[in-house]
C-alpha positions in Angstrom: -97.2 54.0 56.0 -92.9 54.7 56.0 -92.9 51.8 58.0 -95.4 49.3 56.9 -93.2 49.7 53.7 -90.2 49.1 54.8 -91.5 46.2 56.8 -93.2 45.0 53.7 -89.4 45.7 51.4 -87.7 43.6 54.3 -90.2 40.6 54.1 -89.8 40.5 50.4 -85.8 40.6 50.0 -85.7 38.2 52.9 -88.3 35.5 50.9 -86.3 36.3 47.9 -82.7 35.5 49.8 -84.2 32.9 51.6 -85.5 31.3 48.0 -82.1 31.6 46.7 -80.8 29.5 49.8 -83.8 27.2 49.8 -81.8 23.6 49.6 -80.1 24.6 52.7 -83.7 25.4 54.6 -85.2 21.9 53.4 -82.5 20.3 55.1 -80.7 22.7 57.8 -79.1 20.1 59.6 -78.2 17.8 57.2 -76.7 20.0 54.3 -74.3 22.7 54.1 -73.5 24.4 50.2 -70.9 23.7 48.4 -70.5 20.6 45.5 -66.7 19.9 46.2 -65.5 23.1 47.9 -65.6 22.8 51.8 -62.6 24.7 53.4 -63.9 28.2 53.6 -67.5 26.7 55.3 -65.7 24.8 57.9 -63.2 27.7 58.7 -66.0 30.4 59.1 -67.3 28.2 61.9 -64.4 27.8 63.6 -63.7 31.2 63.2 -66.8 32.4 65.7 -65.6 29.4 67.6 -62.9 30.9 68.2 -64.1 34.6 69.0 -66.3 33.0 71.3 -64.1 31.1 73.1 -61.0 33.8 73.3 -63.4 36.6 74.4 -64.3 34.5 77.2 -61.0 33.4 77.8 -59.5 37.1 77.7 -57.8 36.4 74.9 -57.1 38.4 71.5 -59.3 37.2 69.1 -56.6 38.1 66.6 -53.7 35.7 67.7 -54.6 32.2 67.7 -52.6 28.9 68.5 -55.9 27.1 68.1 -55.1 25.6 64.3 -51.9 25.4 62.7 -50.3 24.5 66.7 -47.9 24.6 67.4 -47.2 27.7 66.1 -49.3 31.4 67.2 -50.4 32.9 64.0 -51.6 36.2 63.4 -55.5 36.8 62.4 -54.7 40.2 61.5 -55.2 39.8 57.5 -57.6 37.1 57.9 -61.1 36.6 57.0 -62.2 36.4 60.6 -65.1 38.6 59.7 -66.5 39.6 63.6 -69.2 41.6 61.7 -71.4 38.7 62.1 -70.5 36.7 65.1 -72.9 38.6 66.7 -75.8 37.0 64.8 -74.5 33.7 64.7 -73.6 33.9 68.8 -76.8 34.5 69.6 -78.8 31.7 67.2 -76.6 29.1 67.4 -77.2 27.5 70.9 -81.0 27.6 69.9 -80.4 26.4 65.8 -77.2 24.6 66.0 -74.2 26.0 64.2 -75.0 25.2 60.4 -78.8 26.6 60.9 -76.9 29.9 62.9 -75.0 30.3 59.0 -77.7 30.1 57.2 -79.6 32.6 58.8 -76.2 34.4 58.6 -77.1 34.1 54.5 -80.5 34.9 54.4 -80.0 38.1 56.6 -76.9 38.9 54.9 -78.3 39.1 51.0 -81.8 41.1 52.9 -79.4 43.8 54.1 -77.4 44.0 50.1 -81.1 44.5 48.4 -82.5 46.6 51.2 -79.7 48.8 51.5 -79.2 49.1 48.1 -82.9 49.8 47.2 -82.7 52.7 50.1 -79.9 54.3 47.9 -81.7 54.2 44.8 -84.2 55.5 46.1 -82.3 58.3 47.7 -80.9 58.9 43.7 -84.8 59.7 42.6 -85.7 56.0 41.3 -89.2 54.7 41.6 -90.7 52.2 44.3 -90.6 49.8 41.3 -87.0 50.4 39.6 -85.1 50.6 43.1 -87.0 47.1 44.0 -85.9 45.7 40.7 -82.3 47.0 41.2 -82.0 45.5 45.2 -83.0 42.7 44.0 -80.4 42.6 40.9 -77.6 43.9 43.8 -78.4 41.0 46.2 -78.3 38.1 43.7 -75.4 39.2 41.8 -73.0 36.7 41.2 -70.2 37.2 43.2 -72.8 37.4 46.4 -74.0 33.6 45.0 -70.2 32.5 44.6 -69.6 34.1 48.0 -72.9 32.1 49.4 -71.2 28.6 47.8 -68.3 28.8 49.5 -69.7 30.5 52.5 -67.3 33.6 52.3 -69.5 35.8 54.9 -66.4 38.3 54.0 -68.0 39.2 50.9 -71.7 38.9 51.9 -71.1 43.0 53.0 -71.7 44.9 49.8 -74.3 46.6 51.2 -71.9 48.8 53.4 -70.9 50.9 50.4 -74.0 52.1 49.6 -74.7 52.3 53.3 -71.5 54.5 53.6 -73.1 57.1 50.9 -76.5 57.4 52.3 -75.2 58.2 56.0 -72.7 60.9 53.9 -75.4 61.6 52.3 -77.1 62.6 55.7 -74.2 64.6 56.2 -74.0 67.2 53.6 -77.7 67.1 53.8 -77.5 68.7 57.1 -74.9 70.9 55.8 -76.6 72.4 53.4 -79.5 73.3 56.0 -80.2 75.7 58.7 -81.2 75.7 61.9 -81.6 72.7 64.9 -81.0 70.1 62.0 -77.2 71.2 62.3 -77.0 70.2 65.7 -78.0 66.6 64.5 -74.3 66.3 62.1 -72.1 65.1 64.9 -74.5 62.1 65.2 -74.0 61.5 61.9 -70.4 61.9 61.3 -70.1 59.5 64.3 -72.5 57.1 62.7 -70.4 57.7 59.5 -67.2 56.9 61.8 -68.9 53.9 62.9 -70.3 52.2 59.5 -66.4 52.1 58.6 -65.6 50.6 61.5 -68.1 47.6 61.1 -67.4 47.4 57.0 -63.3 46.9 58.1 -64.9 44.1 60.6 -66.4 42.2 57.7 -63.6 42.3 56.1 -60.0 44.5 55.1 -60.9 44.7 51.7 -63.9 47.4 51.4 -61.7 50.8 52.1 -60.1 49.2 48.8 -63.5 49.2 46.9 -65.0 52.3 48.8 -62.0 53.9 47.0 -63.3 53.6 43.5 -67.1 54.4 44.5 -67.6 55.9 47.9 -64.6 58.6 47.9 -65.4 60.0 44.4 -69.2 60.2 45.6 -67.9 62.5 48.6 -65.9 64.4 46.6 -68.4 65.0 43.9 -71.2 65.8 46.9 -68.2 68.1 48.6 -67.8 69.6 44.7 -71.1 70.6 44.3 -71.3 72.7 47.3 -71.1 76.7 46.3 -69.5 78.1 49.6 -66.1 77.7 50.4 -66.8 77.7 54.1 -69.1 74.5 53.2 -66.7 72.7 51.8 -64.1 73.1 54.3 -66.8 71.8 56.7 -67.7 68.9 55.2 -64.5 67.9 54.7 -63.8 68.2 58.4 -66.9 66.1 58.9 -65.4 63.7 56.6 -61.6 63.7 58.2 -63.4 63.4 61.6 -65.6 60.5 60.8 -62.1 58.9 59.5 -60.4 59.7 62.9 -63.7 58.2 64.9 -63.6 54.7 62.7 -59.6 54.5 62.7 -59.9 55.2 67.0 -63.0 52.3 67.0 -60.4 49.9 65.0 -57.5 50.6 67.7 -59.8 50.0 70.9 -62.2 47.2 69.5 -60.5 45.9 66.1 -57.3 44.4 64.0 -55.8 47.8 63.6 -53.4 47.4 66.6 -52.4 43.8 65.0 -52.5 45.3 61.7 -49.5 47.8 62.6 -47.1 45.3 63.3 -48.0 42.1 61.1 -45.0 40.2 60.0 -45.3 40.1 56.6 -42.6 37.7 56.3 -43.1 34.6 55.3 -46.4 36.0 53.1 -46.2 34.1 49.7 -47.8 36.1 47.3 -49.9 35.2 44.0 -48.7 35.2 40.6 -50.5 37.9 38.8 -51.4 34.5 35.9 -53.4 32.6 38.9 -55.4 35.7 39.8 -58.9 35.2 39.5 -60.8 37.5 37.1 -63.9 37.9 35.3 -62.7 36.2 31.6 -63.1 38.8 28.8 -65.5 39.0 26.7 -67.6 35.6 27.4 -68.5 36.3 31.1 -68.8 40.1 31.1 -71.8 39.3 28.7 -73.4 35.6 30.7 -72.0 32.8 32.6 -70.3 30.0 31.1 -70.4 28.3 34.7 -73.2 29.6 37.1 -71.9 28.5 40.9 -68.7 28.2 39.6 -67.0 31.6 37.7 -68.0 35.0 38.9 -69.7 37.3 36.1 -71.0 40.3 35.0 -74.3 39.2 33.6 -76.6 40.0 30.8 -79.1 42.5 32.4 -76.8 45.2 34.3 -75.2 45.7 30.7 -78.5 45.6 28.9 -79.9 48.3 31.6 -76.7 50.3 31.0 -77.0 50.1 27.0 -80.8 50.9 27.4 -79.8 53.7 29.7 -77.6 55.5 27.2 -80.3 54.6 24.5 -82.8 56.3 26.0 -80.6 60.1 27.2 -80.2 59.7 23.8 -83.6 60.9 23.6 -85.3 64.2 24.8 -86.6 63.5 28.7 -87.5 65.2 31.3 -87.0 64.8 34.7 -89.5 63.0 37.0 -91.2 64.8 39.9 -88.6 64.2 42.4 -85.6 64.4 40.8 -86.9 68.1 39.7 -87.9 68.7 43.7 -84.5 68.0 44.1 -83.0 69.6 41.8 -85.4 72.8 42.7 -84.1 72.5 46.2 -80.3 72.5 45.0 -80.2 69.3 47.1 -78.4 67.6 44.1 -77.5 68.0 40.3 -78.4 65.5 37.2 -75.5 62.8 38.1 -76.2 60.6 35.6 -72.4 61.4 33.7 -71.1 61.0 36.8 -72.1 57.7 37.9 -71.6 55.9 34.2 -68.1 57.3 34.7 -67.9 55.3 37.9 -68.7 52.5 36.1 -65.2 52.5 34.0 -63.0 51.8 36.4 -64.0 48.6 38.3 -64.8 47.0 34.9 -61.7 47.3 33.5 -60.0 45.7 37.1 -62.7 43.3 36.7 -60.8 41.6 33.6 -57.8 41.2 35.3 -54.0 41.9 34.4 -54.2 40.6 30.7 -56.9 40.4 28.1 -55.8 39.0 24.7 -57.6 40.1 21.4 -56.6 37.7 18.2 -52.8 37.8 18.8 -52.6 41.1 20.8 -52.0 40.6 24.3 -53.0 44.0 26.3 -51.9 44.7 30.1 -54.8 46.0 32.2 -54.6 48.1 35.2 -55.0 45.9 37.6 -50.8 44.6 37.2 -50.5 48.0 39.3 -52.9 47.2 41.8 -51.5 43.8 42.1 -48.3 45.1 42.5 -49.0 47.3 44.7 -50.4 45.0 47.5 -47.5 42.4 46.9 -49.4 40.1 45.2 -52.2 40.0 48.2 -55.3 40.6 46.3 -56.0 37.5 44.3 -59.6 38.1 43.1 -59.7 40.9 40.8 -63.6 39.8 40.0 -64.7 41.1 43.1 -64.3 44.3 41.2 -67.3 43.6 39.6 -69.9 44.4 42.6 -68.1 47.9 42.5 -69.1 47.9 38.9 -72.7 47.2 39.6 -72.8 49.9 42.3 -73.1 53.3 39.6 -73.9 50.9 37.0 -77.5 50.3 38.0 -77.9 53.7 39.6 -76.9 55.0 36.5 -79.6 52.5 34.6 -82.5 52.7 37.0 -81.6 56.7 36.8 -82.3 56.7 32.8 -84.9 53.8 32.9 -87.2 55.3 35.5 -88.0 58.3 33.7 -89.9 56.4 31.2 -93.5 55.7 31.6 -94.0 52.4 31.9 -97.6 49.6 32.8 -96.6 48.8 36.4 -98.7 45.4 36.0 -96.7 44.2 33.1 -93.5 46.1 34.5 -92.7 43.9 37.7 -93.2 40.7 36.8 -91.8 40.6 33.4 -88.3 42.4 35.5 -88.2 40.2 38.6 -88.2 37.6 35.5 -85.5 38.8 33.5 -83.2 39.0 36.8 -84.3 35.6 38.1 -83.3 34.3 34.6 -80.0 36.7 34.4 -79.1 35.6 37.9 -79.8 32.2 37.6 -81.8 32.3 40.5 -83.6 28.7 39.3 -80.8 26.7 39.7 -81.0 25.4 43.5 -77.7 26.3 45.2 -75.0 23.1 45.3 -74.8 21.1 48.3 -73.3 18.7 50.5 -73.6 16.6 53.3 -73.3 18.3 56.9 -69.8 17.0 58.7 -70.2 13.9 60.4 -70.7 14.3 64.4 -68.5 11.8 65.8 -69.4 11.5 69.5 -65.4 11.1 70.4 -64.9 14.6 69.5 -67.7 15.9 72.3 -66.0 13.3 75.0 -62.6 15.5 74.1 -64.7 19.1 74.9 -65.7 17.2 78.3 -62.1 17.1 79.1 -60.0 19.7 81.3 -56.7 19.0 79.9 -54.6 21.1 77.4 -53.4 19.3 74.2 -52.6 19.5 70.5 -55.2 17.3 68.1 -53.4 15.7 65.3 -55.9 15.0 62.6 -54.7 12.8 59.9 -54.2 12.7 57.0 -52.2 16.1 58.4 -52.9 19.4 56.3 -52.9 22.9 56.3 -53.7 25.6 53.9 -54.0 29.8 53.7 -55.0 31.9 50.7 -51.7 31.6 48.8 -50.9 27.8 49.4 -52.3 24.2 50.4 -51.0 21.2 52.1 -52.6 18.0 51.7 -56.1 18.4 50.4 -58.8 21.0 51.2 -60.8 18.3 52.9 -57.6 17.7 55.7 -57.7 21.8 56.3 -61.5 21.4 56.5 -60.9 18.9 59.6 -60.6 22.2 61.4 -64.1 22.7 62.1 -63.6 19.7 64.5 -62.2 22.1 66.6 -65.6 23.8 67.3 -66.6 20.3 68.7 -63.5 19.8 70.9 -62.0 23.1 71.4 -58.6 21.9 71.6 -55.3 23.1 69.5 -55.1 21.6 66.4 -52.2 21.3 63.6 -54.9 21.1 60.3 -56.6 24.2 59.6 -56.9 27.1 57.1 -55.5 30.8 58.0 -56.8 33.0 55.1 -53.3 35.1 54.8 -50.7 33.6 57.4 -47.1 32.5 57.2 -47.1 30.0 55.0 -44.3 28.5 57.0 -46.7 27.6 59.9 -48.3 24.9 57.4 -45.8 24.4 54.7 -43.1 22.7 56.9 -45.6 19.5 57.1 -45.7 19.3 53.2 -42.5 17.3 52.4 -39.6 18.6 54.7 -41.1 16.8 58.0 -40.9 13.0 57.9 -43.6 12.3 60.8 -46.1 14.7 59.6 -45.0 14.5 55.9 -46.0 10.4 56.0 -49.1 10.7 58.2 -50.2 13.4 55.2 -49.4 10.7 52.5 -46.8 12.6 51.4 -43.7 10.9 51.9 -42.4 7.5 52.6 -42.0 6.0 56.2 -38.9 6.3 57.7 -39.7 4.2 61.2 -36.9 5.0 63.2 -36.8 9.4 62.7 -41.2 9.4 63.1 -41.1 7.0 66.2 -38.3 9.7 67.7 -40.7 13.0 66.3 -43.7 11.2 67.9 -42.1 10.5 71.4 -40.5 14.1 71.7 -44.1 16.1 70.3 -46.5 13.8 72.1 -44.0 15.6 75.3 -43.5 19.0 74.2 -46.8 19.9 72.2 -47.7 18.1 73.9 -49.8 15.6 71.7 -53.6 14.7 73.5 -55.0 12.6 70.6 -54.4 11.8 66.9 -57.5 11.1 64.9 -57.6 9.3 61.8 -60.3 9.7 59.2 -59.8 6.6 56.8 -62.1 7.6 54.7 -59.9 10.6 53.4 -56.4 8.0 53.3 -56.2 5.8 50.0 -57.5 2.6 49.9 -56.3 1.4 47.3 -52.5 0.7 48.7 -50.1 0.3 51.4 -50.9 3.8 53.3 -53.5 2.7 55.9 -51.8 -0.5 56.7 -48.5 1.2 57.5 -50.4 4.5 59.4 -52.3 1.7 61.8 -49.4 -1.5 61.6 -46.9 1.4 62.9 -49.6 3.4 65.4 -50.4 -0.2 67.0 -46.9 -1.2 67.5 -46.1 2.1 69.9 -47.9 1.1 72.8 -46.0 3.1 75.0 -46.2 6.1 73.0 -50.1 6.2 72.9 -53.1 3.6 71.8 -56.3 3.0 70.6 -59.8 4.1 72.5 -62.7 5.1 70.1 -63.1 3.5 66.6 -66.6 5.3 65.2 -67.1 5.4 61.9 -64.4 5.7 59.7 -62.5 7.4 62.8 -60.1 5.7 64.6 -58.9 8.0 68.1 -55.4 7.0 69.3 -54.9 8.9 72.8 -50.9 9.5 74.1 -50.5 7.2 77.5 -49.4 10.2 79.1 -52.8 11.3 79.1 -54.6 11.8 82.8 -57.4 9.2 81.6 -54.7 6.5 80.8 -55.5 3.8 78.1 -57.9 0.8 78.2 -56.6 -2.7 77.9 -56.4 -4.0 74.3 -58.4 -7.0 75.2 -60.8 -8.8 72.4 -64.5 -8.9 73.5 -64.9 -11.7 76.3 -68.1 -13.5 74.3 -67.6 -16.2 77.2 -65.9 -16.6 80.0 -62.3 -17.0 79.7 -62.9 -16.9 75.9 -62.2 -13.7 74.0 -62.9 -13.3 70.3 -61.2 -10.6 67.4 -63.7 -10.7 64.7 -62.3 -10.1 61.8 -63.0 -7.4 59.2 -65.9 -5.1 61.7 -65.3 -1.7 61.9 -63.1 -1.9 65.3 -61.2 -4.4 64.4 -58.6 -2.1 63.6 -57.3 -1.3 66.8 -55.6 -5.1 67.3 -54.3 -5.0 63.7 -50.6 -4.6 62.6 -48.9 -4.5 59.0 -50.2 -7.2 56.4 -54.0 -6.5 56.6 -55.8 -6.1 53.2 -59.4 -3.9 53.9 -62.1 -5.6 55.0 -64.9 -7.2 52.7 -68.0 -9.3 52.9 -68.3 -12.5 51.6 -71.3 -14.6 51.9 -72.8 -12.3 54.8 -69.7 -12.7 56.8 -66.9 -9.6 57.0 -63.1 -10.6 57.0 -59.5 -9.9 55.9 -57.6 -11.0 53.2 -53.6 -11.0 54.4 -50.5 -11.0 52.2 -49.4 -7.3 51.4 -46.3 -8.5 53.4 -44.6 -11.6 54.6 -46.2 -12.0 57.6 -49.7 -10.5 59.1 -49.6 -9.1 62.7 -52.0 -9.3 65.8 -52.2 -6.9 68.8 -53.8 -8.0 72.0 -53.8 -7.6 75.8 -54.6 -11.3 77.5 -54.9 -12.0 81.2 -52.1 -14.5 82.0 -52.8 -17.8 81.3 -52.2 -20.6 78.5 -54.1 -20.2 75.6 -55.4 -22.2 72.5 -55.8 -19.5 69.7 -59.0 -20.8 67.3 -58.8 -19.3 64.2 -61.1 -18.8 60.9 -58.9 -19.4 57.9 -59.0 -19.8 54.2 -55.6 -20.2 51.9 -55.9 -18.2 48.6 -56.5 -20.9 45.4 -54.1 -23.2 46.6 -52.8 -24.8 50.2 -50.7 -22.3 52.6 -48.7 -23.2 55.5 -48.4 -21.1 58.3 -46.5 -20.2 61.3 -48.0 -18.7 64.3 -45.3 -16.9 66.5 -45.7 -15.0 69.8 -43.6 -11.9 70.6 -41.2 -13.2 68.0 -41.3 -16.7 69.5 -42.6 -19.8 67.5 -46.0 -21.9 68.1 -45.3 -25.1 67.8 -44.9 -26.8 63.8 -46.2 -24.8 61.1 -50.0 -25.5 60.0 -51.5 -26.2 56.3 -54.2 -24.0 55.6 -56.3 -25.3 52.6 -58.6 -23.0 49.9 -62.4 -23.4 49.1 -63.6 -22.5 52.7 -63.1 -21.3 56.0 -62.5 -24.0 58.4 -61.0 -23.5 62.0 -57.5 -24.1 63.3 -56.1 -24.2 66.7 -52.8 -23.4 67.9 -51.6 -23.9 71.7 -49.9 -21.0 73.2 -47.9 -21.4 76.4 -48.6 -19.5 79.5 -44.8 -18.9 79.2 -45.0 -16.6 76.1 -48.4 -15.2 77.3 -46.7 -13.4 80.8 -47.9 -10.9 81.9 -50.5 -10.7 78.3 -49.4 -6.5 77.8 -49.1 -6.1 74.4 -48.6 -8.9 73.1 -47.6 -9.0 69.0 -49.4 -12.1 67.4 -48.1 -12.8 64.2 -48.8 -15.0 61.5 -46.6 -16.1 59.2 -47.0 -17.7 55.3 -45.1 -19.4 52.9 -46.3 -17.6 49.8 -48.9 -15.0 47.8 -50.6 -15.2 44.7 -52.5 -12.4 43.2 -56.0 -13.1 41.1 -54.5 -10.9 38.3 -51.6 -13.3 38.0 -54.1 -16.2 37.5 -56.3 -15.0 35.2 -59.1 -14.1 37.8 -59.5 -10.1 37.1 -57.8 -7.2 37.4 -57.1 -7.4 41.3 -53.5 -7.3 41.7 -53.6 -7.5 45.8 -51.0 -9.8 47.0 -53.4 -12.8 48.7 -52.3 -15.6 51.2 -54.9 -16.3 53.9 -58.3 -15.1 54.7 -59.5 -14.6 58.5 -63.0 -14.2 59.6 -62.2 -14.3 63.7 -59.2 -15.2 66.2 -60.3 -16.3 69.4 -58.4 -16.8 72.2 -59.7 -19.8 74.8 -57.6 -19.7 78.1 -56.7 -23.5 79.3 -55.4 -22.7 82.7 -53.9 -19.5 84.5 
C-alpha cells in the first residue's frame, strides 16, 4: 500500500506540473515559454551542450571558450546547473532538445511537491494537508517565474526539505538502539551527497539552507538530552559536510571556485535588486508571470494558524505518538520563528512607509557578497518552507469534511497561484539548415553572429535576443563571440559595446569607420580565426542605413570572405581562407550564356552593394527601390566574354538618367530612365572591362532623388531614384 501511494502522490504532482506547463506540451516543438524574455532558455541549452561536448572531449566543463571567444571564461559562478543534464542527456536524442526541457519542468516541479509533501508528512500533517501544501510549494511563484525564463537553477527547492528529512534520518537513528545504528553512516553519506547535488543545481542553496536547514539541525541537535548525543550528531553533521565538500573537489566547481578571478565582476546596485515590493505583492500579484510574490493563501494559512493555537487543541494521534516516543517536541514556535527572517530579506534593502524610508537587512547581505546576489525575492521560497509547515501543523489538527476539504483547497491554491492563466510563450528558434552544414564540418573556428552581443548577470551588450543567438551553438558546435555567462568578466563582452569599431558597428552601435574594420576583419578572420559570420536581418533595423552598409561593405571584401547560404532572413558569409573555399558569385544561368539577378528575392542580397532600399512587392512582382546614396552597386562573377546588361527599370515621378559603369569604368553615354512603368534597358559591356569576370563591381549611377514625403505622397521619407525588378547579363561573344 506504501508504494501504491507514493506511486499514486507522483502521478498526481506530475499531472498537476504538467497542467501548469500545458502550452508547451500542445506544441513541444514549436514553442518554448517566455513572452519577450529568451536569453536564460537559449543559454540553459547550450549549457548541456556544452557539458556534453567537453565531457567527451576531456575538457573542464567549467572553462569554456565556446561563447564570448575569444576569450576562456570561467563557469565557476555560473548557472551551469549539471544537476539536470543528466535527464536532459538522456531524452534529448529521442524528444529533441526543447521536448528534453520540458520534461526537465515537469519532473522538476513533481520532485518540489513530492518532496515537500514527504516533509510534511514527516512533521505530523495529514494525507490531505501535506497534499494541499506540495502542491502550494510546487506552484509557488518564484518556481512559475523560474519556469518562464527557464531558470532550471531555481527549479531545486525541493533539496531543502530533502536535506531535513535525510538529517532527519540521522538523529532518528541516533536516538535508537541497536542494528539501526549501524545504518547512520549510510545516511550521513547520503546527507554528504544531497549537498553535493543541491551545490550542482546551483551555488545559491547553502545560502538559503542557512536560514532553514541549519537552525532545523541545530534545534533537532538541541533537543537531544545526552551530551554524548549531541557531540555525535554533530560529528555526523561535520562529517556529512566533509563528504559533500570532498564530492565538490573530485566531481564539481569547488576546485574552480577556489581560484575565480573576481576581477573584472561588476556588481549590482543594491536600487536594481529585485525584491518582492512591500506591501502590494506580499498580499497578491500585481503581475502574475511577471513579479515574484508572496501570495494570498500561505499568509491566510499562517493568520488561520495563529487564529486557531489561539484556541484550546489537542494534538492529533501522531503528533502525540511522537511526542510519546520523545522522537520530537511541539515545534510549532519554532517554525513561525523561521518564517521571520526570509520575509523580511524578501522586501529587499528599503521599504518606504508615507515619508519614512526604513533599511532592511538585506543591505548587509548584499554587502556582503559584493553586490552578487541580485534577487532578494528568492527569499521568499525560504519563507514558504516553515511557513506552511507551521500552517498545515495548526490547520490539521482541526476536524475537517474530507469531501468538501480537497476540492474547495486545491481551488483556493489554483486561484492563489494563478494556475489558470496558461504559461507565456513563444515561437521555437528557427532551424536554419546552414547551421547543421557548419556541425558537419572538421575545422576549428570562431562564429560571428551579427548583430554582435554579449551579456552576464550584471550587464548586456546589444539586445537579449543577439546573447540568445548562442543557442546556435548547440547546432554548430563551434566558438562563438554572442552568448550569455551568468556571472563572468564583464570585460569578455563589454569591450564589443562601444570601444571596438568592427564589432561595435556590426552590433549597431557605432558608426562605420571603413578603413580600421576592414584592418580588424583581415587580422581576426587570421588569428581567431574567423570561420563564418552570420547575419540575422531580422534582428538589424530596417528602417535606415544599417543593413545596407553591413551587406554594401561585407560584399565589397571579396578577398576577406563571401557569401554561401542566404535562408531565411540569414545571410552566411564564410572567410576565403576556409578549406571549402567560396562559390562563384555568378547570377542564375536561366539560359545558356544568359544569367539573370532578380531583384528584390530573398538571395538577392549576396550581389548587392550600398544604395539598395529593402525589397517590396508591387503588382505581384518583388524589387528594389535605389537612391539612399549617389550611386547603387552590383556584385557579380561573369565568365569572360562581352556582355549586354538588360535591365528592369522605373525612375521615381519624374525622368532619371543614368550611368552604368564597370569596375569604376564608364558604359557608354548615360541613359534616360522614365516613371509610370518598368520597361527594359540594355547597356553594352566590353569584354575588355569584363576580364577575367572575378568580382566585378556593377554600379549604377543617377542624376537625382526625390522622396514621396517631399511631394506630398505620405510620410515615406526614403530617398527614391530608380526601381529594378532583374539585371540580366546576355554574353555576345567570348
Amino acid at each position: 500500500m506504501r508504494w501504491l501511494r507514493l506511486v499514486v502522490l507522483v502521478v498526481c504532482f506530475a499531472g498537476i506540473a504538467s497542467l501548469s506547463v500545458y502550452p508547451l506540451l500542445i506544441d513541444s516543438a514549436g514553442r518554448i515559454p517566455g513572452a519577450n524574455i529568451v536569453t536564460d532558455y537559449y543559454h540553459f541549452h547550450w549549457n548541456y551542450w556544452w557539458i556534453r561536448h567537453a565531457t567527451s572531449t576531456g575538457l573542464s566543463i567549467y572553462e569554456t571558450n565556446a561563447v564570448l571567444a575569444p576569450f576562456t571564461s570561467s563557469l565557476a559562478l555560473h548557472t551551469l546547473t549539471p544537476f539536470w543534464y543528466p535527464l536532459w542527456a538522456l531524452t534529448e536524442p529521442l524528444l529533441g532538445t526543447i521536448s528534453a526541457m520540458t520534461l526537465v519542468f515537469i519532473v522538476a516541479l513533481t520532485l518540489n511537491g513530492a518532496v515537500f509533501y514527504a516533509f510534511l508528512q514527516s512533521r505530523g500533517i495529514t494525507h490531505g494537508w501535506a497534499l494541499a501544501g506540495g502542491i502550494l510549494f510546487m506552484l509557488a511563484p518564484q518556481i512559475q517565474i523560474a519556469v518562464l525564463w527557464t531558470n532550471l537553477n531555481l527549479l531545486g527547492w525541493f533539496w531543502l526539505p530533502a536535506l531535513m528529512l535525510v538529517w532527519d534520518q540521522i538523529v532518528g537513528i541516533q536516538r535508537g538502539k541497536g542494528a539501526k545504528r549501524q545504518r547512520i553512516w549510510f545516511w550521513v553519506a547520503m546527507l554528504g551527497a544531497t549537498v553535493w547535488a543541491m551545490v550542482l543545481t546551483d551555488i545559491q542553496y547553502p545560502l538559503f539552507a542557512v536560514f532553514v536547514v541549519l537552525p532545523y539541525a541545530l534545534w533537532t541537535i538541541w533537543q537531544v538530552a545526552e551530551p554524548r548525543k549531541v557531540l555525535h550528531l554533530i560529528a555526523y553533521g561535520l562529517s556529512a559536510g566533509t563528504v559533500g565538500l570532498a564530492l565538490l573537489w573530485v566531481a564539481g566547481p569547488l576546485p574552480y571556485l577556489l581560484r575565480y578571478d573576481r576581477t573584472g565582476l561588476s556588481s549590482t546596485p543594491i536600487e536594481r535588486a529585485v525584491e518582492i515590493p512591500f506591501p502590494q505583492d506580499f498580499v497578491s500579484y500585481s503581475h502574475p508571470y511577471e513579479q515574484v510574490a508572496l501570495g494570498a493563501l500561505p499568509l491566510i494559512l499562517v493568520a488561520l494558524g495563529l487564529l486557531i493555537n489561539m484556541r484550546r487543541h489537542k494534538y492529533s494521534t501522531v503528533e502525540m505518538q511522537r511526542v510519546q516516543h520523545g522522537e520530537t517536541k511541539d515545534g510549532k514556535w519554532f517554525w513561525l520563528a523561521l518564517t521571520v527572517p526570509p520575509f523580511i530579506l524578501a522586501a529587499g534593502g528599503f521599504v518606504t512607509i508615507g515619508e519614512t524610508t526604513l533599511t532592511l537587512p538585506y543591505l548587509w547581505l548584499h554587502n556582503l557578497f559584493g553586490g552578487q546576489f541580485r534577487y532578494p525575492e528568492r527569499f521568499s521560497m525560504v519563507f514558504l518552507i516553515p511557513a506552511i509547515t507551521f500552517a498545515l501543523m495548526m490547520v490539521s489538527r482541526v476536524q475537517l469534511n474530507r469531501l468538501l476539504f480537497a476540492p474547495v483547497v486545491i481551488t483556493l491554491i489554483a486561484l492563489d497561484t494563478r494556475l489558470y492563466l496558461p504559461i507565456p510563450t513563444r515561437p521555437a528558434p528557427h532551424d536554419y539548415a546552414f547551421y547543421h552544414a557548419m556541425a558537419d564540418e572538421s575545422v576549428d573556428y570562431v562564429v560571428v553572429e551579427v548583430p554582435t552581443g554579449g551579456s552576464s548577470g550584471e550587464g548586456i551588450v546589444g539586445e537579449r535576443e543577439y546573447s540568445a543567438l548562442q543557442f546556435y551553438g548547440t547546432v554548430h558546435g563551434k566558438r562563438m563571440v554572442n552568448g550569455h555567462i551568468a556571472r563572468v568578466n564583464t570585460g569578455h563582452y563589454w569591450w564589443m559595446r562601444t570601444d571596438d569599431a568592427l564589432m561595435s558597428w556590426l552590433g549597431q552601435r557605432r558608426l562605420l569607420e571603413t578603413d580600421v574594420v576592414r584592418q580588424q576583419l583581415q587580422d581576426r578572420i587570421h588569428e581567431w580565426p574567423i570561420g563564418y559570420m552570420v547575419i540575422h536581418r531580422d534582428l538589424i533595423w530596417r528602417s535606415g542605413p544599417t543593413q545596407q552598409e553591413i551587406f554594401g561593405f561585407l560584399n565589397q571584401q571579396d578577398d576577406l570572405l563571401c557569401p554561401v547560404w542566404v535562408e531565411g532572413d540569414a545571410v552566411v558569409y564564410r572567410a576565403r581562407w576556409h578549406p571549402l573555399g567560396c562559390p562563384d558569385r555568378t547570377p542564375y544561368e536561366i539560359a545558356p550564356g544568359i544569367h539573370r539577378l532578380d531583384i528584390g528575392e530573398n538571395d538577392d542580397i549576396r550581389y548587392l552593394g550600398w544604395g539598395w532600399h529593402e525589397p517590396e512587392a508591387v503588382a505581384g512582382m518583388s524589387l528594389r527601390w535605389m537612391g539612399e546614396y549617389p550611386q547603387t552597386d552590383v556584385y557579380v562573377d561573369l565568365p569572360p566574354g562581352s556582355y549586354t546588361l538588360r535591365a528592369s527599370l522605373q525612375a521615381f515621378h519624374e525622368q532619371r538618367q543614368i550611368s552604368v559603369l564597370v569596375n569604376g569604368q564608364a558604359v557608354g553615354e548615360s541613359t534616360t530612365i522614365t516613371p509610370n512603368s518598368l520597361r527594359d534597358y540594355t547597356f553594352f559591356i566590353p569584354a575588355d572591362m569584363i576580364g577575367d569576370g572575378k568580382h566585378l563591381q556593377i554600379t549604377l549611377s543617377y542624376d537625382m532623388t526625390l522622396t514621396p514625403q517631399s511631394l506630398g505622397l505620405g510620410d515615406d521619407p526614403r530617398q527614391l531614384a530608380i526601381s529594378a525588378d532583374w539585371l540580366q547579363f546576355e554574353r555576345t561573344s567570348l
